[in-house]
C-alpha positions, 0 to 999 in steps of 0.5 A: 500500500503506498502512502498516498491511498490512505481512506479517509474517515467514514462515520453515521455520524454528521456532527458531535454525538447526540449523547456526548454530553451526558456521557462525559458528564457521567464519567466526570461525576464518577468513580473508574473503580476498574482493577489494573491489570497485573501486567500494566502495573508491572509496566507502570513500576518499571518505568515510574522508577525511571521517571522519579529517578529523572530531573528534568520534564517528563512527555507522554505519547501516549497510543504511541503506535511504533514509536517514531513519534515519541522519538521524535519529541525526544529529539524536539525536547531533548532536556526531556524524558519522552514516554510513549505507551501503546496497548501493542507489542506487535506495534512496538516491536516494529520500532528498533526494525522500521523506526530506528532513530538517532540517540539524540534525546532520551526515551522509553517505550512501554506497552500497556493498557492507557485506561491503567496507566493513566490511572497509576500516573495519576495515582503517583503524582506524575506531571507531564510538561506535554501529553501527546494524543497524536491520531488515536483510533477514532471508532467513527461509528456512532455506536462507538462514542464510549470507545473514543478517549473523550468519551470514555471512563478514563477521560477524567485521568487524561484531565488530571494529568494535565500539561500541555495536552495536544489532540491530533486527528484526521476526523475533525468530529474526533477533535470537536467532541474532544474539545467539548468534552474538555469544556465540560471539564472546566477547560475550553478549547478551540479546535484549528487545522494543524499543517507542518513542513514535517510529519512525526507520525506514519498515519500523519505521513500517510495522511497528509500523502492521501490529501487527507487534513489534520484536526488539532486541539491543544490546551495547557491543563493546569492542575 
């Protein structure tokens, strides 16, 4: 397949979802009382050492795919330690074969659960500078809203790690729901095309190779 014959986003939906509001303020007002996996939590320590040992700014990338994004932050920020987690072992192992990059910049890669690691991040007081959701899986169909990040019972835990969060997608719904979400939660936000010189995804190459545009949010989220 190349690049340049990426599908663009299909959805029943036409405009934000007619239940987003009651659904985020349902998640808002309640408690992910979910057990962690045994497996995030052995993840989570292993990394959280690393990150309470470090001195310096800390940036989740978080569905980070095959990595060659967290790579690139590491580079862009190179006073920081980049964490970039995915649920994906078949993803990530493709980063050391496909995405190899230079050692310019210091970061990790974990595969884990988000809707877990987020809640130990959260539970062990991390602060991220920037938290990176670059072209998360959008679940277009209608039926699918509780799938999507914003409409989810984590959402809340994205909100208390606060930093700069930055939303990027080809589905300029994705983005708005997002944003109206992130309004619900005390943080509004407005929305914009976001074009660069340089892609620092695959889907964002792929994307951009189609002719497809990229939807953008980004808000500091003080806590």
């Amino acid at each position: 397949m190349s690049d340049a014959n990426s599908r663009s986003i299909v959805s029943n939906q036409a405009g934000l979802h007619e239940k987003l509001d009651e659904i985020v303020n349902k998640h808002l007002q309640a408690e992910f009382k979910k057990p962690i996996a045994t497996h995030t939590q052995t993840a989570f320590d292993e990394v959280n050492a690393k990150v309470q040992a470090f001195n310096g700014p800390l940036i989740l990338d978080s569905c980070c795919g095959v990595g060659e994004s967290t790579a690139n932050l590491a580079k862009r920020h190179p006073e920081a330690l980049v964490v970039g987690i995915d649920k994906s072992s078949h993803r990530l192992d493709k980063h050391d074969v496909e995405y190899k990059q230079t050692e310019s910049g210091q970061y990790i890669l974990v595969q884990a659960d988000l809707n877990d690691f987020w809640r130990l991040a959260v539970a062990a007081n991390w602060q991220p500078t920037h938290h990176y959701l670059l072209y998360p899986n959008p679940w277009p169909k209608s039926k699918h809203i509780q799938r999507r990040w914003h409409g989810a019972a984590i959402f809340p835990f994205i909100v208390k790690l606060g930093g700069l969060l930055e939303v990027r997608s080809n589905w300029d719904i994705y983005v708005k729901e997002f944003a109206r979400a992130l309004e619900l939660a005390g943080y509004p936000c407005q929305t914009a095309l976001f074009e660069s010189d340089e892609a620092i995804t695959p889907f964002e190459r792929k994307y951009w190779a189609s002719g497809q545009q990229s939807h953008r949010l980004a808000i500091n989220i003080n806590n």
